[in-house]
C-alpha positions as CSV (number, residue, x, y, z in Angstrom):
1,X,0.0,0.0,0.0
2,X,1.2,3.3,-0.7
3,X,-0.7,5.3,1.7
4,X,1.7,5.6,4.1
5,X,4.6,6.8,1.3
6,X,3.7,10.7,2.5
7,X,4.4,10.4,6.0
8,X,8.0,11.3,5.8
9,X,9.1,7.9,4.4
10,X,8.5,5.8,1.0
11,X,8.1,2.8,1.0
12,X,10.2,1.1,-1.7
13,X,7.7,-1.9,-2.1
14,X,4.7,0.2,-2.2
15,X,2.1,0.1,-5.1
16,X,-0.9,1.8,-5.9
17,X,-2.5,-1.1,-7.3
18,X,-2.2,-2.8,-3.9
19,X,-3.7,-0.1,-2.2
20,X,-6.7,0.0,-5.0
21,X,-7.0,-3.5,-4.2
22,X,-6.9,-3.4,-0.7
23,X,-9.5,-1.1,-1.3
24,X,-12.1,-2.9,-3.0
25,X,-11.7,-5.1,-0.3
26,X,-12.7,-2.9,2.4
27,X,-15.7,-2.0,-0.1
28,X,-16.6,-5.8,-0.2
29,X,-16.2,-6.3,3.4
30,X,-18.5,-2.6,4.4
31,X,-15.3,-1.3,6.2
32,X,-15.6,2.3,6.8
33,X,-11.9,2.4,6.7
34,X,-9.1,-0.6,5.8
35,X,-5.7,-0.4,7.8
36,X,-2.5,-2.2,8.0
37,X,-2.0,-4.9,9.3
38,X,-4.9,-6.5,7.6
39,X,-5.1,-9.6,6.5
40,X,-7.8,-11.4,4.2
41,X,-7.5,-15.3,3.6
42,X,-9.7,-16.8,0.7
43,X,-11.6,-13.4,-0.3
44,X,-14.2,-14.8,2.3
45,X,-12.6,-13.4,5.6
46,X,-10.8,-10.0,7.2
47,X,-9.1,-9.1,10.6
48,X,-6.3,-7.5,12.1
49,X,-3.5,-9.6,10.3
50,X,-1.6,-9.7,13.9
51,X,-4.5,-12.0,15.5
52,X,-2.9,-15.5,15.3
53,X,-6.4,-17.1,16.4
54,X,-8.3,-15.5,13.9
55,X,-5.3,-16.3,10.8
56,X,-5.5,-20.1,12.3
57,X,-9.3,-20.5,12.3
58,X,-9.4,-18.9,8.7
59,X,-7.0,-21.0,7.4
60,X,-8.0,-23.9,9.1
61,X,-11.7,-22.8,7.1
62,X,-10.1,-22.2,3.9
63,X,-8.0,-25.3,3.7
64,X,-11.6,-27.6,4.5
65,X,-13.4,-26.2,1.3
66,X,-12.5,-27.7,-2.0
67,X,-10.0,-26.4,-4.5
68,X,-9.6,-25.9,-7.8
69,X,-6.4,-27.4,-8.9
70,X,-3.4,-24.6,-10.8
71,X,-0.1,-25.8,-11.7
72,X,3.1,-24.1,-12.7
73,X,5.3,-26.1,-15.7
74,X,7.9,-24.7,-18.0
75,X,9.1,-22.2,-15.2
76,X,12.4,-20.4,-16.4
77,X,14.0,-17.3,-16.5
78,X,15.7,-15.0,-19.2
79,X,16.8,-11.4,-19.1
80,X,14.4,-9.4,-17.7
81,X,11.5,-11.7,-17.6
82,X,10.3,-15.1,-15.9
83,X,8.3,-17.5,-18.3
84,X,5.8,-20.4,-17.1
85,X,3.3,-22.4,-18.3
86,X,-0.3,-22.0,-16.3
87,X,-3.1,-24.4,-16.0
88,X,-5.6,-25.6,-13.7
89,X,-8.3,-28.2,-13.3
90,X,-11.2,-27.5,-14.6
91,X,-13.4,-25.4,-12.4
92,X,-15.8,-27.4,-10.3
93,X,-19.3,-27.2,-10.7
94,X,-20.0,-27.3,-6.5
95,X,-17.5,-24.4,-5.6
96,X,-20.9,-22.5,-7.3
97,X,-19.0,-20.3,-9.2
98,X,-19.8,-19.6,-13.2
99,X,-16.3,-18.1,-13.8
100,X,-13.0,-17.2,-12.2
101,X,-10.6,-14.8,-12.7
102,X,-7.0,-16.0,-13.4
103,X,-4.4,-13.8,-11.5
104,X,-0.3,-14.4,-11.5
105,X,2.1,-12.8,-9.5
106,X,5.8,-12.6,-8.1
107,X,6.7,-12.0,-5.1
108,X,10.3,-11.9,-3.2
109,X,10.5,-14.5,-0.8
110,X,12.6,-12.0,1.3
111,X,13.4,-8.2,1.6
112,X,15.0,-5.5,4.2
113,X,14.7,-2.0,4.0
114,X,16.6,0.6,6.2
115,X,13.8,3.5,7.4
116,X,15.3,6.9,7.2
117,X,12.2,9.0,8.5
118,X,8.8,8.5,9.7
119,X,7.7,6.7,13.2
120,X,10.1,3.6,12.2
121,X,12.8,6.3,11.5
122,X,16.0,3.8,12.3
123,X,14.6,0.5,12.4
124,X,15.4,-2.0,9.5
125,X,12.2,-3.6,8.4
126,X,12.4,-7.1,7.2
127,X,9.4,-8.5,5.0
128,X,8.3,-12.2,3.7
129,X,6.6,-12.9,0.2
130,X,6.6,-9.2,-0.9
131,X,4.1,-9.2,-3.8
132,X,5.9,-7.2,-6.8
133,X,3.7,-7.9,-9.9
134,X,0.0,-8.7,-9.8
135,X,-1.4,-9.0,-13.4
136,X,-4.8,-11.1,-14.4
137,X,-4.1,-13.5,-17.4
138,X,-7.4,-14.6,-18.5
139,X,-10.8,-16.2,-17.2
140,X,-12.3,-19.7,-16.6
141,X,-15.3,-20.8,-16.7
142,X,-17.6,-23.6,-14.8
143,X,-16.9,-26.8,-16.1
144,X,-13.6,-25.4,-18.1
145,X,-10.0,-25.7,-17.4
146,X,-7.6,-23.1,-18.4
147,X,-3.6,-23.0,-20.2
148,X,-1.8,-20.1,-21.0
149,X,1.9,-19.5,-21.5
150,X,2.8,-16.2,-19.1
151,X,5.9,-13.8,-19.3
152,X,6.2,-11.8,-16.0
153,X,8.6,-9.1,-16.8
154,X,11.3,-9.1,-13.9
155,X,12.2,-5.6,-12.2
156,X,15.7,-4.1,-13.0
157,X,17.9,-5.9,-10.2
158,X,15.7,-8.8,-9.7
159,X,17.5,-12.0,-8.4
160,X,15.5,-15.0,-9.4
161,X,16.9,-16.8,-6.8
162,X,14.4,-14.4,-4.5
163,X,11.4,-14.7,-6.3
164,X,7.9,-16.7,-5.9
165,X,6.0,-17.6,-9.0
166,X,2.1,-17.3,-7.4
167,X,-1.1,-18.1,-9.5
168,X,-4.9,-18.1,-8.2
169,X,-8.4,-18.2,-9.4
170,X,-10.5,-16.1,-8.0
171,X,-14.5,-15.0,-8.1
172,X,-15.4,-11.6,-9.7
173,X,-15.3,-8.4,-7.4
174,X,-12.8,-9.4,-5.2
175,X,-14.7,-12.2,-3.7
176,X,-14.1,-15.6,-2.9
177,X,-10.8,-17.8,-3.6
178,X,-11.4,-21.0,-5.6
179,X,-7.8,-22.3,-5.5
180,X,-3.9,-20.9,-5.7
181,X,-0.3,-22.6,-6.0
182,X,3.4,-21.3,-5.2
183,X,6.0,-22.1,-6.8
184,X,9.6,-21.0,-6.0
185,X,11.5,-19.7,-9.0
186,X,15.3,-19.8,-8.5
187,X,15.5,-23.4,-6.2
């Protein structure tokens, strides 16, 4: 989220889109207001993303309700871009959905940043699985599987070694999640 970016101190992994979509989140939800930490699991659920009970009993929920299956082949990387093959299962006709959205993403596994100004003026922050590229690749529909060949283009300075190649399927308006795979990109 870039919010925060005029408060003395810019974040270097901020991102308009992310705030946009952590937006339409708090829309879905009827938040008055979204804030940081929050975590959502699945599109189905949202709290304080420092609340261990409430992360474990969401997860625990997510992981009971049936998936759609997405697998990664063909990963690789070249100059300035990571290639992959996508496809799923098809999409199962009693997860209730007509269609899905296809999203893929990488993410570092790992990053530290120094803060110069700001309330964390000092402190070195150190992140997990900090999302870099978000882009939707196509749609899927009830009954259908879905392939696609994806190029991701890498950021200047990118090691590959770092990286996380993420795909999920997920209902219209920022709603539920009908399945998602990881894969690492450089091990």
């Amino acid at each position: 989220m870039d919010y925060w970016d005029e408060l003395g101190w810019k974040d270097p992994y901020s991102s308009r889109l992310f705030t946009d979509r952590q937006a339409a989140y708090g829309q879905r939800f009827g938040l008055r207001t979204v804030y940081t930490p929050q975590m959502v699991v699945d599109g189905a659920s949202e709290f304080v993303g420092n609340d261990s009970r409430l992360a474990e009993k969401a997860f625990s929920k997510a992981v009971s309700k049936a998936k759609i299956g997405i697998r990664f082949s063909s990963v690789s990387t070249e100059p300035g871009f990571v290639r992959a093959h996508l496809e799923t299962d098809s999409l199962p006709a009693e997860l209730g959905l007509r269609e899905g959205e296809v999203y893929v993403a990488l993410a570092l596994d790992h990053a530290e940043t120094q803060v110069s100004r700001g309330e964390n003026s000092g402190r070195k922050l150190t992140y997990t699985s900090v999302l870099r590229t978000l882009q939707r690749v196509g749609t899927i529909r009830s009954g259908e599987s879905f392939s696609k060949d994806i190029d991701l283009k890498l950021e200047r300075g990118s090691n590959p070694q770092n990286l996380r190649l993420i795909a999920f399927v997920q209902e219209p308006g920022y709603s539920r999640v009908a399945g998602a795979a990881m894969q690492s990109i450089g091990k």
